[in-house]
N, CA, C and O atoms as a Tinker XYZ file with bonds, in Angstrom:
   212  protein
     1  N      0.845000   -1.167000    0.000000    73     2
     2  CA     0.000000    0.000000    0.000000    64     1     3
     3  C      0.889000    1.227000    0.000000    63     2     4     5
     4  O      1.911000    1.170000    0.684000    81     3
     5  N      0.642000    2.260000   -0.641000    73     3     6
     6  CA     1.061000    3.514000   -0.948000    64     5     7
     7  C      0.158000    4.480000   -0.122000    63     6     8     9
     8  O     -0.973000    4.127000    0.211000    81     7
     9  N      0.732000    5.868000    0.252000    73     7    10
    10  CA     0.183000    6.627000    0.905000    64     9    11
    11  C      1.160000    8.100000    0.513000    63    10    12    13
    12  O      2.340000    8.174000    0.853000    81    11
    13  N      0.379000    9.321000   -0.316000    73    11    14
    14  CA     0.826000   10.672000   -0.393000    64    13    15
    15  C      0.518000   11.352000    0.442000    63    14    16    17
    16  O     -0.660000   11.705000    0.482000    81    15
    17  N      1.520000   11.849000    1.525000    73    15    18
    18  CA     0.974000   13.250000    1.821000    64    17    19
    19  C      1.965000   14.414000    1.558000    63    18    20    21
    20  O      3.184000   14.361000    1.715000    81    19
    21  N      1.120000   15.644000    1.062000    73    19    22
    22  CA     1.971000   16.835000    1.039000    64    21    23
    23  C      1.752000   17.564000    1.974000    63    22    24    25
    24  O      0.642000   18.085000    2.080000    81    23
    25  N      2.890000   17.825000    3.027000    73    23    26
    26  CA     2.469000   19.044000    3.867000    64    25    27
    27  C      3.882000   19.605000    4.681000    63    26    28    29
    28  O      4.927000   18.962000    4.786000    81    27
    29  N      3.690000   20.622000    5.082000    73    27    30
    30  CA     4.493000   21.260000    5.570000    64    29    31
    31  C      5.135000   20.634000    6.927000    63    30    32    33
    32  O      6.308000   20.777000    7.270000    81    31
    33  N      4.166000   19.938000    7.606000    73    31    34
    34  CA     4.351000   19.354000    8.917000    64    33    35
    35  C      4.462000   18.008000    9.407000    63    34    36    37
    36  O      3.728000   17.116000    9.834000    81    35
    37  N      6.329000   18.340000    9.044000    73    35    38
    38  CA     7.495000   17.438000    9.168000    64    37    39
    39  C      7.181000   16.093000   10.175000    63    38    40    41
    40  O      7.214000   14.923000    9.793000    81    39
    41  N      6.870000   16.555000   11.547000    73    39    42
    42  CA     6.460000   15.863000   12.393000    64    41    43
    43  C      5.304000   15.501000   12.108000    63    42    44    45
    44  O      5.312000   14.313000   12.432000    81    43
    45  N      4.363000   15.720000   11.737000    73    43    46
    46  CA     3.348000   14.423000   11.578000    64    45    47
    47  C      3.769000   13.306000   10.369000    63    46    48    49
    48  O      3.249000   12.191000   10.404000    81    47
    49  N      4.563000   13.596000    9.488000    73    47    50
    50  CA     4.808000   12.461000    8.753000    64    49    51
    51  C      5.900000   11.859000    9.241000    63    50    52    53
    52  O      6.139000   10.720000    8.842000    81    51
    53  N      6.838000   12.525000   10.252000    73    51    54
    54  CA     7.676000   11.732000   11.045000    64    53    55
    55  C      7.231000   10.138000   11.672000    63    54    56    57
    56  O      7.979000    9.162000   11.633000    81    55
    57  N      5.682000   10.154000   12.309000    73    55    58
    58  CA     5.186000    9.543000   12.627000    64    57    59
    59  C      4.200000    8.450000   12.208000    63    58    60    61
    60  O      3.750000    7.476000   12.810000    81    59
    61  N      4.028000    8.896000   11.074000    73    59    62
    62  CA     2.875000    7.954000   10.283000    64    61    63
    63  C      3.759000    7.337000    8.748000    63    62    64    65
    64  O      3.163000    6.741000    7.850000    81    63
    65  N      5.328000    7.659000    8.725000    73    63    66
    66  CA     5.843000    7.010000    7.346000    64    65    67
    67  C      7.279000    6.519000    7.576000    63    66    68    69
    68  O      8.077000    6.939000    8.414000    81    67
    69  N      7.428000    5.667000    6.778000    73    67    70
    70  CA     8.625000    4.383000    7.075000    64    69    71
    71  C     10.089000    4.976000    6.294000    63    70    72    73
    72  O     11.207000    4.949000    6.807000    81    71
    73  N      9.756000    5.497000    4.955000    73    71    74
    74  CA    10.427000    6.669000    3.797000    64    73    75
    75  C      9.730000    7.985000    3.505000    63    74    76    77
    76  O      8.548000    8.265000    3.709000    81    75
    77  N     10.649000    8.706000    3.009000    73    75    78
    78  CA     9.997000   10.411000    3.169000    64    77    79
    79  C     10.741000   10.690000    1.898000    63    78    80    81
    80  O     11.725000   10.028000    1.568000    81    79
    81  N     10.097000   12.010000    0.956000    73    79    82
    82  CA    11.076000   12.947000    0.491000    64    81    83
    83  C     11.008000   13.933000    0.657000    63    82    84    85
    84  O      9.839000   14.031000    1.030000    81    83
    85  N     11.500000   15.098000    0.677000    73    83    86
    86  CA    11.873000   16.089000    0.915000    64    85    87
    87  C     11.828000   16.995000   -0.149000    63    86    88    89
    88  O     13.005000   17.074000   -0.502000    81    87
    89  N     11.065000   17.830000   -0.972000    73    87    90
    90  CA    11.150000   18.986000   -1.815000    64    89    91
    91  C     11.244000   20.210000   -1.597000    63    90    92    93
    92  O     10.509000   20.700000   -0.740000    81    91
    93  N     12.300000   21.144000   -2.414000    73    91    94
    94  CA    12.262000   22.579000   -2.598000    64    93    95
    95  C     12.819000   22.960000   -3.922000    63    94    96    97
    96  O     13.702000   22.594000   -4.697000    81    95
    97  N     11.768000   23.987000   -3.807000    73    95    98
    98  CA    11.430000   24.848000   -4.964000    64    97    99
    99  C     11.441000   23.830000   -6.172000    63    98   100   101
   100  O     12.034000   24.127000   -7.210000    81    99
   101  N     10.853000   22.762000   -6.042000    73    99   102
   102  CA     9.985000   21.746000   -6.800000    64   101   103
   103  C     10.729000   20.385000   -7.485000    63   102   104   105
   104  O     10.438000   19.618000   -8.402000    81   103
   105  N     12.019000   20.533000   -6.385000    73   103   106
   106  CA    12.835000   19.110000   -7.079000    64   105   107
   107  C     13.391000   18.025000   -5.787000    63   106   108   109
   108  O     14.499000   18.256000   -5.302000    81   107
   109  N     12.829000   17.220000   -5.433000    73   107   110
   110  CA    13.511000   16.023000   -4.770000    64   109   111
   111  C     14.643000   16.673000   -4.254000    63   110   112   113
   112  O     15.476000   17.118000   -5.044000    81   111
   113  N     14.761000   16.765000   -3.316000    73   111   114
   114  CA    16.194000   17.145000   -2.420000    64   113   115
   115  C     16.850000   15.556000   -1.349000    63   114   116   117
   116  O     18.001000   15.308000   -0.992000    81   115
   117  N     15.933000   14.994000   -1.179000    73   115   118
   118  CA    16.493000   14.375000   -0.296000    64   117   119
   119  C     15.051000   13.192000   -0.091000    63   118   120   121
   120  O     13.875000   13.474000    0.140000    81   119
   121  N     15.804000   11.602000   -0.314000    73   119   122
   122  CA    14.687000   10.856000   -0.200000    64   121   123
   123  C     15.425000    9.855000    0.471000    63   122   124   125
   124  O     16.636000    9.643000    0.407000    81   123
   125  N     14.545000    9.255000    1.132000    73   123   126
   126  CA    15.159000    8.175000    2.572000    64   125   127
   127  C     14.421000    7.345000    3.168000    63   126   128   129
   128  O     13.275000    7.173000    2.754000    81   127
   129  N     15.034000    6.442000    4.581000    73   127   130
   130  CA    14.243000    6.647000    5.442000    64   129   131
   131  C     13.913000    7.735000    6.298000    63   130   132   133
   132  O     14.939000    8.290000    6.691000    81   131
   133  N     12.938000    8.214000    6.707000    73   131   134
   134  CA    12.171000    8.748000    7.577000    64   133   135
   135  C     13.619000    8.899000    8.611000    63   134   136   137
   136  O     14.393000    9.840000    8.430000    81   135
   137  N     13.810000    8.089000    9.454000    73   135   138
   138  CA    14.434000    8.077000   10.199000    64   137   139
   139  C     15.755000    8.550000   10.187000    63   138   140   141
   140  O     16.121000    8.979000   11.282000    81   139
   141  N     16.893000    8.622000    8.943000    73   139   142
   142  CA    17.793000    9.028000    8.329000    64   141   143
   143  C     17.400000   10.177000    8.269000    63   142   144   145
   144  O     18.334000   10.938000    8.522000    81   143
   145  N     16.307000   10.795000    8.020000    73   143   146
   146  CA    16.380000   12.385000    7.505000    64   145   147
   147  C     16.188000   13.074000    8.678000    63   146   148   149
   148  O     16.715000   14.179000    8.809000    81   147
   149  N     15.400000   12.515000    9.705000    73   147   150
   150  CA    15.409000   12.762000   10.462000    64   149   151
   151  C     17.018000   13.071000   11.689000    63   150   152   153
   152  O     17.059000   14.007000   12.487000    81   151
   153  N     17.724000   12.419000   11.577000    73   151   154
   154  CA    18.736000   11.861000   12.234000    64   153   155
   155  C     19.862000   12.685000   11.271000    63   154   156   157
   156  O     20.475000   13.593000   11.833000    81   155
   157  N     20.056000   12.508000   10.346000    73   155   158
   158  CA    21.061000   13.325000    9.813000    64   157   159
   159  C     20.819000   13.369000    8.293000    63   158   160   161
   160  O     21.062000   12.597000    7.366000    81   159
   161  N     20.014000   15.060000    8.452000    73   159   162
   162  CA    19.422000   15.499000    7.407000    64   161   163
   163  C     20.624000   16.118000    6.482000    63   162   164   165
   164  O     21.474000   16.550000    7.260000    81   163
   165  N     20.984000   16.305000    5.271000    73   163   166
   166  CA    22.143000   15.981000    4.201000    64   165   167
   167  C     21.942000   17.651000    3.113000    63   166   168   169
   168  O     22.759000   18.067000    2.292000    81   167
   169  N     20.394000   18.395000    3.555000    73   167   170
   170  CA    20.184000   19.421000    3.056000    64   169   171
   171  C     19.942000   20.533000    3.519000    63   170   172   173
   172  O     18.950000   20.339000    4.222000    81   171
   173  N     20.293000   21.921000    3.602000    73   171   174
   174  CA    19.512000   23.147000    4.850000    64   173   175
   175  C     17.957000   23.194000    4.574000    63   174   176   177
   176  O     17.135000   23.359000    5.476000    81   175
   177  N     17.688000   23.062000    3.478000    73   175   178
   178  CA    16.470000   23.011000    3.902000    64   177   179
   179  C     15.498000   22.103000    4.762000    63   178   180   181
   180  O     14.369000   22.520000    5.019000    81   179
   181  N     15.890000   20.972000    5.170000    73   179   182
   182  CA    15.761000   20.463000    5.841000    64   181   183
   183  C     16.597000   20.577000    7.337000    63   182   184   185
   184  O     16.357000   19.582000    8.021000    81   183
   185  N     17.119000   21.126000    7.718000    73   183   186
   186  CA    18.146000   20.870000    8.341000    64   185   187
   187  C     17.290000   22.430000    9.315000    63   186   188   189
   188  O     17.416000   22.701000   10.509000    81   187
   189  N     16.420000   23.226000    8.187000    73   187   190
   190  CA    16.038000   24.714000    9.065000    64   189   191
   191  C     15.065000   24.388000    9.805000    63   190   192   193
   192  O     14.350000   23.405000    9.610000    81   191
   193  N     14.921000   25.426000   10.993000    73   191   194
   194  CA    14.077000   25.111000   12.360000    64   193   195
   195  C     12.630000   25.440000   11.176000    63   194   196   197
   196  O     12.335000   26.071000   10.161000    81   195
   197  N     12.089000   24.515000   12.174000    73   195   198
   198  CA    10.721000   24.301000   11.277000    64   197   199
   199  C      9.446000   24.900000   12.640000    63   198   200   201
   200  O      9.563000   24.418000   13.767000    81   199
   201  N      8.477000   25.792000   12.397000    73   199   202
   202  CA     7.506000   26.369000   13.333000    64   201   203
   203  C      6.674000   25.065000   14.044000    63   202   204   205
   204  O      5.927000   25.023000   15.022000    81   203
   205  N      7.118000   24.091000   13.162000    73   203   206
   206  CA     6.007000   22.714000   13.279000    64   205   207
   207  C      6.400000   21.658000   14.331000    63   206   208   209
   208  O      5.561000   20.972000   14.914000    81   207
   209  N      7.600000   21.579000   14.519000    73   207   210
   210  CA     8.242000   20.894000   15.697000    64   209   211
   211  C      8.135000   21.285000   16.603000    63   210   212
   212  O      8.654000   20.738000   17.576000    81   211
């Protein structure tokens, strides 16, 4: 089973997905496990304090 979500809020898909990707300004930056990106994120945009955490 497959499951999309788009949203801004990092932490809820922290919690509900096994792999993640990561987009800005509309190209794949960074695709993983969940847990890897979490743990040692490889891009600033990911890497910036997020209002959502």
């Amino acid at each position: 089973m497959a499951i999309l979500i788009i949203t801004h809020n990092l932490n809820l898909v922290r919690h509900m997905t096994d792999r993640m990707a990561i987009m800005y300004l509309g190209r794949f930056v960074e695709v993983s496990s969940t847990e890897r990106i979490f743990d040692l994120p490889h891009h600033p945009y990911t890497e910036a304090p997020s209002p959502f955490f």
